[in-house]
ROVO-641590 format. One record per residue: residue number from 0; residue in three letters; y, x, z of N, C-alpha, C, O in turn. Coordinates in steps of 0.1 Angstrom, whole numbers, plus 5000, padded with zeros to 4 digits. Layout:
N
[node NUM; ALA; [Y; X; Z]; [Y; X; Z]; [Y; X; Z]; [Y; X; Z]],
...
//
This chain:
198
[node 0; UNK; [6505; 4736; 9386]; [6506; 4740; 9400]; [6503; 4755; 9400]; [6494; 4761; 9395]],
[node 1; UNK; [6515; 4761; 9408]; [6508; 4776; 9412]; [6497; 4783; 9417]; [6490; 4777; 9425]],
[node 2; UNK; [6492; 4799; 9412]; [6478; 4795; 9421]; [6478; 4795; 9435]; [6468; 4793; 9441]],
[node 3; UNK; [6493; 4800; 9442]; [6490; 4804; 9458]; [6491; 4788; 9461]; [6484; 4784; 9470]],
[node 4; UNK; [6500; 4774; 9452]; [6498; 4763; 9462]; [6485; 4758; 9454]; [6486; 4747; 9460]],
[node 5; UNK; [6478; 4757; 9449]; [6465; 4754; 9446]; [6456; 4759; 9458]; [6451; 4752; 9466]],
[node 6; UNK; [6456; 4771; 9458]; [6446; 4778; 9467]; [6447; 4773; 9479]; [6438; 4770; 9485]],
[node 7; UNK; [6465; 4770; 9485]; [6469; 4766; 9495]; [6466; 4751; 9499]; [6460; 4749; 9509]],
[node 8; UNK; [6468; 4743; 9493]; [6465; 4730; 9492]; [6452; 4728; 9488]; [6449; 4717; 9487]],
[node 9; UNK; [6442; 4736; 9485]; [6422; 4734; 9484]; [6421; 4736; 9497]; [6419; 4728; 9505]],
[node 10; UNK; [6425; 4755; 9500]; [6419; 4755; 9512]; [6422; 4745; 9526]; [6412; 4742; 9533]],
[node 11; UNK; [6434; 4740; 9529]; [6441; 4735; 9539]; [6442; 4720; 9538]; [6452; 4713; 9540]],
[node 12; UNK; [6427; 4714; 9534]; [6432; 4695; 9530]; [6435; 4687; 9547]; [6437; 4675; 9550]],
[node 13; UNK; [6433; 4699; 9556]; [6433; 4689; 9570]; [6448; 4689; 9573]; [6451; 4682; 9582]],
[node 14; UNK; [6459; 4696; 9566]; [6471; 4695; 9566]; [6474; 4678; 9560]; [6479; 4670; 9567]],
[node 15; UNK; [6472; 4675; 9547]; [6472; 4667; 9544]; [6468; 4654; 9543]; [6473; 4644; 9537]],
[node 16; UNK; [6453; 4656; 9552]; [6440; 4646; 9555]; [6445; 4638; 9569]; [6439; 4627; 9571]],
[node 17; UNK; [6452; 4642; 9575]; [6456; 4636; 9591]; [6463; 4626; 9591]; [6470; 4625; 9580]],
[node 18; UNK; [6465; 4617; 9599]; [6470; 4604; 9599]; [6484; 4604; 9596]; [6491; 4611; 9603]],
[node 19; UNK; [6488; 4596; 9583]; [6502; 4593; 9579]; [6509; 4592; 9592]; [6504; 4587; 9601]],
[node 20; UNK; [6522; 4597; 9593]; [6530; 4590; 9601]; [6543; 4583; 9593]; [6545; 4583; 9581]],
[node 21; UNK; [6550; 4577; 9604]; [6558; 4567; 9596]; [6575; 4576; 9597]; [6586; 4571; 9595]],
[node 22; UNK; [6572; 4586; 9600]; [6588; 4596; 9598]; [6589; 4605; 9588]; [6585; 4616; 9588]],
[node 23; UNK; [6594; 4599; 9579]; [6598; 4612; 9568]; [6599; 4623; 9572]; [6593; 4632; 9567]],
[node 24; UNK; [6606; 4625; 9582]; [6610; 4640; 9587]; [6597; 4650; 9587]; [6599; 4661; 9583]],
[node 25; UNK; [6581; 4644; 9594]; [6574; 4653; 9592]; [6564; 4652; 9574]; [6557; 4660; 9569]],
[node 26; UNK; [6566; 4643; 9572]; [6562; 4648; 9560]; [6568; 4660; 9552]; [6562; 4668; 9545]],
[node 27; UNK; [6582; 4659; 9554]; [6589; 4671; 9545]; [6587; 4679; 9555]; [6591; 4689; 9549]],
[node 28; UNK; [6584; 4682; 9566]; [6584; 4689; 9567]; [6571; 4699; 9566]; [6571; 4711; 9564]],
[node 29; UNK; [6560; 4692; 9566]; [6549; 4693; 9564]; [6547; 4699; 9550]; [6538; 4708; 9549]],
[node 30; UNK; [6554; 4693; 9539]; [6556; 4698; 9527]; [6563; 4709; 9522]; [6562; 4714; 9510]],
[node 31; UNK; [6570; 4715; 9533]; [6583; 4722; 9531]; [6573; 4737; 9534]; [6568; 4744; 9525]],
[node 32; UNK; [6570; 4737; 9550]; [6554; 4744; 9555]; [6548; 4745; 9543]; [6550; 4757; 9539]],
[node 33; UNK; [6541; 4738; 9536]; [6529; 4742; 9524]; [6539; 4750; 9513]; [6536; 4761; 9509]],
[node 34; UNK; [6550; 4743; 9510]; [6553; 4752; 9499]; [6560; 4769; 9503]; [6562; 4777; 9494]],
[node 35; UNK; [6562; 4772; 9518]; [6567; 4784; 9522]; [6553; 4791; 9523]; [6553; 4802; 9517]],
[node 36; UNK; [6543; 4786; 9529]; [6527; 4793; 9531]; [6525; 4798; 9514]; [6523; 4810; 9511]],
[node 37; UNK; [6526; 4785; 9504]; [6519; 4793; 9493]; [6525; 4804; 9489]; [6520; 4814; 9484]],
[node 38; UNK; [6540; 4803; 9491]; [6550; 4818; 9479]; [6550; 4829; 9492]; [6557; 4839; 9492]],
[node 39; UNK; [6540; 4826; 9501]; [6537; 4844; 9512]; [6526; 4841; 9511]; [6522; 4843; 9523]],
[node 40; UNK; [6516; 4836; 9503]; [6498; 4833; 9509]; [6495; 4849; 9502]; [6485; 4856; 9507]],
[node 41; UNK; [6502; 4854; 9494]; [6491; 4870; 9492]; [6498; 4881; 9500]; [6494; 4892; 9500]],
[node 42; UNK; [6509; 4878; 9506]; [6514; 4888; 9515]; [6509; 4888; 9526]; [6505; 4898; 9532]],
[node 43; UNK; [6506; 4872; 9533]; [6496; 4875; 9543]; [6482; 4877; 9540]; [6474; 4882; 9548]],
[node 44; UNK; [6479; 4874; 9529]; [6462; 4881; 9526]; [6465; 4896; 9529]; [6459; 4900; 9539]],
[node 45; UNK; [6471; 4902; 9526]; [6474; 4917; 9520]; [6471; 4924; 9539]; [6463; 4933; 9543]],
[node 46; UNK; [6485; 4912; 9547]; [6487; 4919; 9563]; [6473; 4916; 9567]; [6469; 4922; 9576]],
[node 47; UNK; [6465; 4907; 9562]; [6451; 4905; 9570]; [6441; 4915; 9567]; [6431; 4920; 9573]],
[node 48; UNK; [6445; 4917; 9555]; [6434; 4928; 9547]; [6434; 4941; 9553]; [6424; 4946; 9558]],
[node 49; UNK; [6448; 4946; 9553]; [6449; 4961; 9559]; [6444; 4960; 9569]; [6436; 4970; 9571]],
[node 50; UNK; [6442; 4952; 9581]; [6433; 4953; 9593]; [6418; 4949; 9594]; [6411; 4954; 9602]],
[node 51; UNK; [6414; 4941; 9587]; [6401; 4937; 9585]; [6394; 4945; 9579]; [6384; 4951; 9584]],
[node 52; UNK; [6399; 4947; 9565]; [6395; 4959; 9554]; [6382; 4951; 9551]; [6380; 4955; 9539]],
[node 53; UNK; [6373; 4944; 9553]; [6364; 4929; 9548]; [6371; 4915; 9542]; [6378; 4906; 9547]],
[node 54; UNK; [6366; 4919; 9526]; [6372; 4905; 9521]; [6365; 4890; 9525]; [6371; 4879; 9522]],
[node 55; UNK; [6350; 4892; 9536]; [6341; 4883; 9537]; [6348; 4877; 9550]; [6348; 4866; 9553]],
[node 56; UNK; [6354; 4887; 9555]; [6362; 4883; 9572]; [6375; 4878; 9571]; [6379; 4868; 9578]],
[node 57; UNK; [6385; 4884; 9562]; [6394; 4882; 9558]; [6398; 4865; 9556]; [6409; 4860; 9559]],
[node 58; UNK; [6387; 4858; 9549]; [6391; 4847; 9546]; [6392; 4833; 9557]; [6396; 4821; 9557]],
[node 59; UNK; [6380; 4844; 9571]; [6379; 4836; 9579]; [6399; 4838; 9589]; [6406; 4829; 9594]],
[node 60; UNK; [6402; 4852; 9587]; [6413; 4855; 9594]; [6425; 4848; 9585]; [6437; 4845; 9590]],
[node 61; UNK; [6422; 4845; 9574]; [6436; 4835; 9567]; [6435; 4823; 9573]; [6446; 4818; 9572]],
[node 62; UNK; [6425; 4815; 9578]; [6423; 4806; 9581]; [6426; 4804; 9593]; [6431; 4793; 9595]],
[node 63; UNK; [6424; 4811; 9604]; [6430; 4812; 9615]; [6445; 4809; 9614]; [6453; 4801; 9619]],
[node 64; UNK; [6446; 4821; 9605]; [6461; 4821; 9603]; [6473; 4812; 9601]; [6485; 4813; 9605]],
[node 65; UNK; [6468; 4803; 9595]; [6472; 4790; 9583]; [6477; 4782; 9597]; [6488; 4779; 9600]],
[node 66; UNK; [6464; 4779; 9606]; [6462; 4771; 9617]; [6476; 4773; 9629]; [6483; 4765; 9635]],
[node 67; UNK; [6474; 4788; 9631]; [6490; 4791; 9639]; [6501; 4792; 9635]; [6513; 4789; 9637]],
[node 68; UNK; [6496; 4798; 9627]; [6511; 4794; 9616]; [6516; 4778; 9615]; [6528; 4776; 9614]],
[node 69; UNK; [6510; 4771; 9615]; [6514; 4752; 9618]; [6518; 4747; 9630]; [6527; 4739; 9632]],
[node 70; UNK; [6509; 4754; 9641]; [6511; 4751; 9655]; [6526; 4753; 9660]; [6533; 4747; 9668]],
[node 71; UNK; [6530; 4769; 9648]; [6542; 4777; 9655]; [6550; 4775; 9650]; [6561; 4780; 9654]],
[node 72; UNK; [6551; 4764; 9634]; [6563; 4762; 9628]; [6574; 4757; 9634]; [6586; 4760; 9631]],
[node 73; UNK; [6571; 4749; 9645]; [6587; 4744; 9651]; [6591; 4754; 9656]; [6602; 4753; 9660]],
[node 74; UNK; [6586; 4765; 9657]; [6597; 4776; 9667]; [6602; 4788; 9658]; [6609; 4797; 9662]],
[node 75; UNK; [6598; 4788; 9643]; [6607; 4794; 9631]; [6622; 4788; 9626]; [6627; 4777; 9624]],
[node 76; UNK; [6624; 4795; 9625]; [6645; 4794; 9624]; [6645; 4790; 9610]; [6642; 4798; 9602]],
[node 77; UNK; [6647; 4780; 9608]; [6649; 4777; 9594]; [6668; 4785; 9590]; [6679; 4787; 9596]],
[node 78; UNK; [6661; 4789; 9576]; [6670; 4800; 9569]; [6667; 4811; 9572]; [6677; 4819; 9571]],
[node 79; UNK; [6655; 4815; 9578]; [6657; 4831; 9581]; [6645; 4836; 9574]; [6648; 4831; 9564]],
[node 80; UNK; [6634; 4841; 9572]; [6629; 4850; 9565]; [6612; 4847; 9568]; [6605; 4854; 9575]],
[node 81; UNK; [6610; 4833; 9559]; [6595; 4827; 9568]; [6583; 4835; 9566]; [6575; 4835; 9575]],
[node 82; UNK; [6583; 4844; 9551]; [6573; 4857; 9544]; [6570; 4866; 9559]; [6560; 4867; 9565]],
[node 83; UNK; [6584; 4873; 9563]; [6584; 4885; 9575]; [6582; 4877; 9586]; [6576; 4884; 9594]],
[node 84; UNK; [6583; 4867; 9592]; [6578; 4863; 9604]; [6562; 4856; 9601]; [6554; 4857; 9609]],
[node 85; UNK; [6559; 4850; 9590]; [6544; 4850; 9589]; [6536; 4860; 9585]; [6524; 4857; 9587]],
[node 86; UNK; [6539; 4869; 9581]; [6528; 4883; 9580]; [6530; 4887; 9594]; [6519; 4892; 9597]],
[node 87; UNK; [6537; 4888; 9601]; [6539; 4894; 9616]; [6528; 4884; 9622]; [6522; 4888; 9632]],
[node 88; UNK; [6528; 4875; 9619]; [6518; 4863; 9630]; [6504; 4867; 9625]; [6496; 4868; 9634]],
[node 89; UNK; [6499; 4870; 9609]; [6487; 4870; 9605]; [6481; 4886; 9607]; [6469; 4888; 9607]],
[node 90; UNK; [6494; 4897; 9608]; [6490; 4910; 9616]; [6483; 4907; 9626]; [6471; 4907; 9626]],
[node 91; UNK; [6492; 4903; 9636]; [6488; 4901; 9652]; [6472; 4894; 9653]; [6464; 4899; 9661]],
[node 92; UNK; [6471; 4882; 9644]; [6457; 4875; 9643]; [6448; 4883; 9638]; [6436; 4882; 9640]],
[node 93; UNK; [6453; 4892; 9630]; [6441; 4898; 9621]; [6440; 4908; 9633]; [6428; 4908; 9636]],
[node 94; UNK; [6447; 4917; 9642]; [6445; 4927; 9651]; [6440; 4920; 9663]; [6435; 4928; 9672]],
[node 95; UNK; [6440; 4910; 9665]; [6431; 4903; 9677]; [6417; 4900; 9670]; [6409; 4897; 9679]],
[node 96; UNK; [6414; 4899; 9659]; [6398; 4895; 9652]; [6393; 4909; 9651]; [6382; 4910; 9656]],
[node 97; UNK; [6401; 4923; 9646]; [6391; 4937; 9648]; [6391; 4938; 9662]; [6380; 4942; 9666]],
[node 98; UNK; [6402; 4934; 9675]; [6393; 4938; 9682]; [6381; 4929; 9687]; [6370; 4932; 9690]],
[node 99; UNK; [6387; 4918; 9686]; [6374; 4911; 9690]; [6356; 4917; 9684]; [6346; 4919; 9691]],
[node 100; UNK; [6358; 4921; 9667]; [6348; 4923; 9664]; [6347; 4939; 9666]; [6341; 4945; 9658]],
[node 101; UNK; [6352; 4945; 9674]; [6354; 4961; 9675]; [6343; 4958; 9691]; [6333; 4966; 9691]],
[node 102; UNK; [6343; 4950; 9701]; [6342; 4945; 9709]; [6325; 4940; 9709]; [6315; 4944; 9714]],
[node 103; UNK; [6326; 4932; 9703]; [6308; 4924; 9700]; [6303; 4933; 9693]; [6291; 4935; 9697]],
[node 104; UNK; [6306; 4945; 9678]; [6298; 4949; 9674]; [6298; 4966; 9674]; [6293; 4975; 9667]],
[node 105; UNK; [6306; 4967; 9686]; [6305; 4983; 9689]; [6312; 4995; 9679]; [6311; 5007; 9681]],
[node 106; UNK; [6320; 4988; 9668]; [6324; 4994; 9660]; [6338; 4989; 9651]; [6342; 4977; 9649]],
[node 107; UNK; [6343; 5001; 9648]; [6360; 4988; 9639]; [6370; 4999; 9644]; [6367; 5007; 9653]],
[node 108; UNK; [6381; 4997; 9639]; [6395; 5008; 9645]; [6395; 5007; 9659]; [6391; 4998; 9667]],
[node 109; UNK; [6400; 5016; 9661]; [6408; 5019; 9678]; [6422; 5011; 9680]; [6429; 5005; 9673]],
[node 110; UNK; [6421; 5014; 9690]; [6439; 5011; 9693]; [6449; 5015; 9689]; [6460; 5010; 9688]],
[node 111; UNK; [6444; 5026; 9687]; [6453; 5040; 9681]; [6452; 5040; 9664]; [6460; 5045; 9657]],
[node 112; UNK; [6441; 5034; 9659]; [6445; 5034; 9645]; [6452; 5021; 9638]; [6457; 5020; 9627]],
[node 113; UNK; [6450; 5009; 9650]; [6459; 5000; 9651]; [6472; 4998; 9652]; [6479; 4989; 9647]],
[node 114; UNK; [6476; 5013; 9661]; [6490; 5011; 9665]; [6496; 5018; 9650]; [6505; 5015; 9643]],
[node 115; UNK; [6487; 5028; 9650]; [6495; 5038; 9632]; [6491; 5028; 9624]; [6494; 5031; 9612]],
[node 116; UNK; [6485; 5013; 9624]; [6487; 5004; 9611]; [6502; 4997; 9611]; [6510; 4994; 9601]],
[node 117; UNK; [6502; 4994; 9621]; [6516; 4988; 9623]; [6524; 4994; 9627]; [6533; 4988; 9633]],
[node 118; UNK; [6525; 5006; 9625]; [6537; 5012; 9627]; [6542; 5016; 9610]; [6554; 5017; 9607]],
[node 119; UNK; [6531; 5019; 9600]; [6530; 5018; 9587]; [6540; 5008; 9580]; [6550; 5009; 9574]],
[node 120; UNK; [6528; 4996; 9585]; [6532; 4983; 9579]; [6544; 4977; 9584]; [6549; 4968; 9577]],
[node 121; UNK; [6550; 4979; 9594]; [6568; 4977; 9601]; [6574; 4987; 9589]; [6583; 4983; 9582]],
[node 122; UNK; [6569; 4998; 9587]; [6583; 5006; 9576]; [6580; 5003; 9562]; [6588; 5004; 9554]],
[node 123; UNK; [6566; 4999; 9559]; [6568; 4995; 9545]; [6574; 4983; 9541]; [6580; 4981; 9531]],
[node 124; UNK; [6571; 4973; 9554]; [6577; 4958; 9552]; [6595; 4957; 9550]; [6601; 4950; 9543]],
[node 125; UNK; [6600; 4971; 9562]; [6611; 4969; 9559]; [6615; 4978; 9542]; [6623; 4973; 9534]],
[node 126; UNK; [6609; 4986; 9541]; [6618; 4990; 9526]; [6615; 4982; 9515]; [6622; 4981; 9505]],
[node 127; UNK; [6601; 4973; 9519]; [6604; 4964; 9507]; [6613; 4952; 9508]; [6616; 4945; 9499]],
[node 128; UNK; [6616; 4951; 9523]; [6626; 4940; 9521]; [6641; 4948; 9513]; [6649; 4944; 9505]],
[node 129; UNK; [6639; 4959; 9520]; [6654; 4968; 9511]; [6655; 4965; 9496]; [6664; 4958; 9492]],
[node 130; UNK; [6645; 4971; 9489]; [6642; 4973; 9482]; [6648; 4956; 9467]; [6654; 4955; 9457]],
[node 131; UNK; [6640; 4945; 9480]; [6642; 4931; 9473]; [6657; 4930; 9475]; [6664; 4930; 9465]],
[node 132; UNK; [6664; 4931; 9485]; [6679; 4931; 9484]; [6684; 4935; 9477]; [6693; 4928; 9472]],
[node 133; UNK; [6684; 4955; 9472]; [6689; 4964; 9465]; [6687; 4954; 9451]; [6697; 4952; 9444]],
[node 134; UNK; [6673; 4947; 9448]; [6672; 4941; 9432]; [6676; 4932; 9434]; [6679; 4928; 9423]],
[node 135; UNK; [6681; 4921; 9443]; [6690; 4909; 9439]; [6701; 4915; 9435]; [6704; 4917; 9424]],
[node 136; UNK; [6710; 4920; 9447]; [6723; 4928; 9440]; [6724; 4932; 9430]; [6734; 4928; 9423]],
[node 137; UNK; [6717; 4941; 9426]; [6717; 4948; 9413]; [6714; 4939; 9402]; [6717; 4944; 9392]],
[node 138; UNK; [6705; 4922; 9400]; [6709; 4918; 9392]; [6720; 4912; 9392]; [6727; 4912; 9383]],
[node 139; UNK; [6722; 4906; 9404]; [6734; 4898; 9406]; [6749; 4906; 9399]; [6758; 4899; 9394]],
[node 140; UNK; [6749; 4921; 9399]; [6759; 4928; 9389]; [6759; 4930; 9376]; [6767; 4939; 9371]],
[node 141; UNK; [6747; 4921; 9366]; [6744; 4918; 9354]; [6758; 4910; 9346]; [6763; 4900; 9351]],
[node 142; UNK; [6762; 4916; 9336]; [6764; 4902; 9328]; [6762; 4889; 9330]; [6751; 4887; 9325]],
[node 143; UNK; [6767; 4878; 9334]; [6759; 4868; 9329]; [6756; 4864; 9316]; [6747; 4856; 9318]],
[node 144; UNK; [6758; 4865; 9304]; [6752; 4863; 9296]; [6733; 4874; 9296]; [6723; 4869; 9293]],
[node 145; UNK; [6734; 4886; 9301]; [6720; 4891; 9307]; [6712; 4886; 9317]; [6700; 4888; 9318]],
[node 146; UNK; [6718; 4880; 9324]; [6713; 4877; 9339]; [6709; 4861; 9330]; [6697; 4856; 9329]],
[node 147; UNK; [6717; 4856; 9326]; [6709; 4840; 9316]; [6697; 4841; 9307]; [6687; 4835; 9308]],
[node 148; UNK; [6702; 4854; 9297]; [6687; 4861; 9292]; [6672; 4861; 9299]; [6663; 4854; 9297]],
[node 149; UNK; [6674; 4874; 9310]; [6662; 4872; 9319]; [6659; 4860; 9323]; [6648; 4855; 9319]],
[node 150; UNK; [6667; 4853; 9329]; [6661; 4835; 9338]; [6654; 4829; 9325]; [6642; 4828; 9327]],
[node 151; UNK; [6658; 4827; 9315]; [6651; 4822; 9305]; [6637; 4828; 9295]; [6629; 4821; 9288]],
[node 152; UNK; [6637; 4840; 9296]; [6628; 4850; 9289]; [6615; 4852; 9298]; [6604; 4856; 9294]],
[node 153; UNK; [6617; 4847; 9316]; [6608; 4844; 9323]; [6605; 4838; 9325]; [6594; 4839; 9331]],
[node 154; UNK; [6612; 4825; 9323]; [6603; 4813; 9324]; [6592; 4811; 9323]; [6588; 4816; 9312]],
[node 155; UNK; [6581; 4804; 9332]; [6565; 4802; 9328]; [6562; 4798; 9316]; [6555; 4802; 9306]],
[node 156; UNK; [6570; 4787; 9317]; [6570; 4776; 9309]; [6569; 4779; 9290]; [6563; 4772; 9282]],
[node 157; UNK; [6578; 4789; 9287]; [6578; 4793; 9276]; [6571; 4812; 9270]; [6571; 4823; 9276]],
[node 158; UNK; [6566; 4809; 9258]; [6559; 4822; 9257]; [6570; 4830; 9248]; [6579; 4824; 9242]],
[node 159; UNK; [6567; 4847; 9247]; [6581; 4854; 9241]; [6582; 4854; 9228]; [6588; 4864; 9222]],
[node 160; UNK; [6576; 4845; 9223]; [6576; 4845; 9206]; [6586; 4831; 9207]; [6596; 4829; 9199]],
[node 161; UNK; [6583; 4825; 9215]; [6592; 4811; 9216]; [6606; 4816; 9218]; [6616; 4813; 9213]],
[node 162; UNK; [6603; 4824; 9227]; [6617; 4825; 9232]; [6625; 4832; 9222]; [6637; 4830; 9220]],
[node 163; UNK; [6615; 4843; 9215]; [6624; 4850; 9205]; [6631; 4838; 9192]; [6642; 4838; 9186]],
[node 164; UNK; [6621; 4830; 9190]; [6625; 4819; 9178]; [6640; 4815; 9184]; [6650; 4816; 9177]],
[node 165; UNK; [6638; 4807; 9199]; [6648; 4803; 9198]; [6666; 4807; 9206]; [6675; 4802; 9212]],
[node 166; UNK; [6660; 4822; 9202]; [6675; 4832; 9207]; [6676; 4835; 9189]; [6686; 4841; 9186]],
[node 167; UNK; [6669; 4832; 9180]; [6675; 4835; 9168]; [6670; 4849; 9166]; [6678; 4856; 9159]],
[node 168; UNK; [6658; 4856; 9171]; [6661; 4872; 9173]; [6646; 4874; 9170]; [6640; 4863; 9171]],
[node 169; UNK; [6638; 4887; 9166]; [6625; 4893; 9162]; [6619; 4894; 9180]; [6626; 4894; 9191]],
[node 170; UNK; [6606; 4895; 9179]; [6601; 4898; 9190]; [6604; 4912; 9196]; [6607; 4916; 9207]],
[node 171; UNK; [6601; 4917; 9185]; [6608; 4936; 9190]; [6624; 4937; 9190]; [6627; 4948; 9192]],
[node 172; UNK; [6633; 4929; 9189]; [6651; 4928; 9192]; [6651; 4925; 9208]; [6658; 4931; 9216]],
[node 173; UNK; [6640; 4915; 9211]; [6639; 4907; 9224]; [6632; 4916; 9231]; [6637; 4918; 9242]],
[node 174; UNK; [6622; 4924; 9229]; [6612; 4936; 9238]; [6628; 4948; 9238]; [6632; 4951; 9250]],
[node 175; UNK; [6634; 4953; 9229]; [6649; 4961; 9231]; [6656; 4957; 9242]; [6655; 4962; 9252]],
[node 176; UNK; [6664; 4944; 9239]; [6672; 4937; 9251]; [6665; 4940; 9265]; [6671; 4946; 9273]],
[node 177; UNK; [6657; 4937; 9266]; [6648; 4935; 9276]; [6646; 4950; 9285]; [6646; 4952; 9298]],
[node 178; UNK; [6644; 4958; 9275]; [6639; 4974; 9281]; [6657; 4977; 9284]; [6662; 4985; 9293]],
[node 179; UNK; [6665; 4970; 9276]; [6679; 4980; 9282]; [6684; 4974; 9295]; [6690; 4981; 9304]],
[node 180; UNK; [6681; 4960; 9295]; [6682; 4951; 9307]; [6675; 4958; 9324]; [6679; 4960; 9335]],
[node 181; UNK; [6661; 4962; 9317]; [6655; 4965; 9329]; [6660; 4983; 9330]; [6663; 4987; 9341]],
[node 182; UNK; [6661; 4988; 9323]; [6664; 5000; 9325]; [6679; 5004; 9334]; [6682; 5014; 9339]],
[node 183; UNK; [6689; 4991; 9332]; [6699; 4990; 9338]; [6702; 4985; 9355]; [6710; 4987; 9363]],
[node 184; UNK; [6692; 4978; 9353]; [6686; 4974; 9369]; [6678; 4981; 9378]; [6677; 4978; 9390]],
[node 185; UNK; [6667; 4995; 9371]; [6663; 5003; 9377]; [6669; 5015; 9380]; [6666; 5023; 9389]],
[node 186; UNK; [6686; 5016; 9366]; [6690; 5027; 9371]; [6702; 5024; 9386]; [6706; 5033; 9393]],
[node 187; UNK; [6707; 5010; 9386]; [6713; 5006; 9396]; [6705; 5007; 9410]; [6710; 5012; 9420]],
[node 188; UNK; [6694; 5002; 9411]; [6689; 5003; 9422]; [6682; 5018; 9428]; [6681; 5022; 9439]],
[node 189; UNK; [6678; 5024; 9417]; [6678; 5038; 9425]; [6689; 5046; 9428]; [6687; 5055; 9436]],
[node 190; UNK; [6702; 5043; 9423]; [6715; 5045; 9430]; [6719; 5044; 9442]; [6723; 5053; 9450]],
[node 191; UNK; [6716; 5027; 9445]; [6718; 5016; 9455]; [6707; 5025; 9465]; [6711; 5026; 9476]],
[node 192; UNK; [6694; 5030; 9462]; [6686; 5032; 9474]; [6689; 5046; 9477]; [6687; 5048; 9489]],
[node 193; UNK; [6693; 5057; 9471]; [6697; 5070; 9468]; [6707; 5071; 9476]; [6709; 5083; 9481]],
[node 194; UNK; [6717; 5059; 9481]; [6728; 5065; 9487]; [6727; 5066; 9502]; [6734; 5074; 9508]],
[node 195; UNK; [6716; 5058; 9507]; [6706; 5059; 9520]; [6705; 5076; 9524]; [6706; 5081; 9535]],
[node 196; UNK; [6702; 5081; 9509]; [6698; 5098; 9510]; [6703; 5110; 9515]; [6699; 5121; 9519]],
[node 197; UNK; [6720; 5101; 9512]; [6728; 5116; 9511]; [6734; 5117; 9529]; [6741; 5127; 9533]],
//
């Protein structure tokens, strides 16, 4: 198991602890939920962090989080982008907990350094979604015989001594491949983001 669905599935057993029902539909769906929470659980740590800036608060604000984020799943568009509309939900929560605690303890950001966090975090969110686009593309214009290389050379499952054994190749032939592979995908995507520039 991964660690975000480990962590996801320790912290969250009342997702799973609640009375069976007799419709498949919400079980998968319920399943479907856990497994989208775990592959964004450090992206929304990260949106909770920049406003909290307490790792001791923080874990109370993921927890909130988890909670509306379930409440609000029926009104997420399946196929559209569940990472960027759940960090937007765990922003908003983590920005209603500073002020709350800005409130009771006389101290914490303003409004104003609130609004320059998310005004921040709206343009970094979008260039890294650019950014993730620019690198699918850009591998997606690999070779396939390259683009089969990587899928397999990353595998969890196998270590790169293994993998070198069984491409027939030295560990340092496979660290080569690999640096020309990536070097070919970094010079395409600073291309791809460069043309933004001109």
């Amino acid at each position: 198991m991964a660690d975000e669905e480990w962590l996801v599935s320790g912290m969250f057993p009342s997702f799973s602890d609640h009375e069976p029902t007799d419709t498949e539909h919400e079980t998968s769906q319920e399943a479907e939920f856990l497994r989208l929470l775990a592959t964004s659980y450090r992206d929304l740590y990260a949106s909770a962090l920049s406003i909290v800036g307490n790792r001791n608060d923080v874990e109370d604000v993921i927890q909130e989080v988890c909670v509306v984020l379930w409440k609000k799943y029926d009104e997420f568009e399946q196929g559209t982008n569940f990472r960027k509309w759940a960090c937007a939900i765990a922003f908003n929560v983590a920005k209603a907990y500073a002020r709350k605690q800005r409130r009771a303890q006389g101290a914490g950001l303003s409004e104003e350094a609130l609004l320059r966090i998310t005004q921040m975090r709206t343009a970094g969110t979008e260039l890294f979604e650019l950014r993730r686009e620019v690198l699918r593309n850009c591998v997606g214009k690999l070779p396939e015989k390259d683009r089969r290389f990587l899928a397999e050379c990353y595998r969890p499952s196998i270590s790169l001594i293994e993998f070198a054994q069984r491409q027939e190749r030295t560990v340092s032939a496979v660290y080569s491949k690999l640096k020309r592979i990536r070097k070919a995908i970094a010079d395409c995507v600073h291309k791809q983001l460069g043309k933004g520039d001109e």
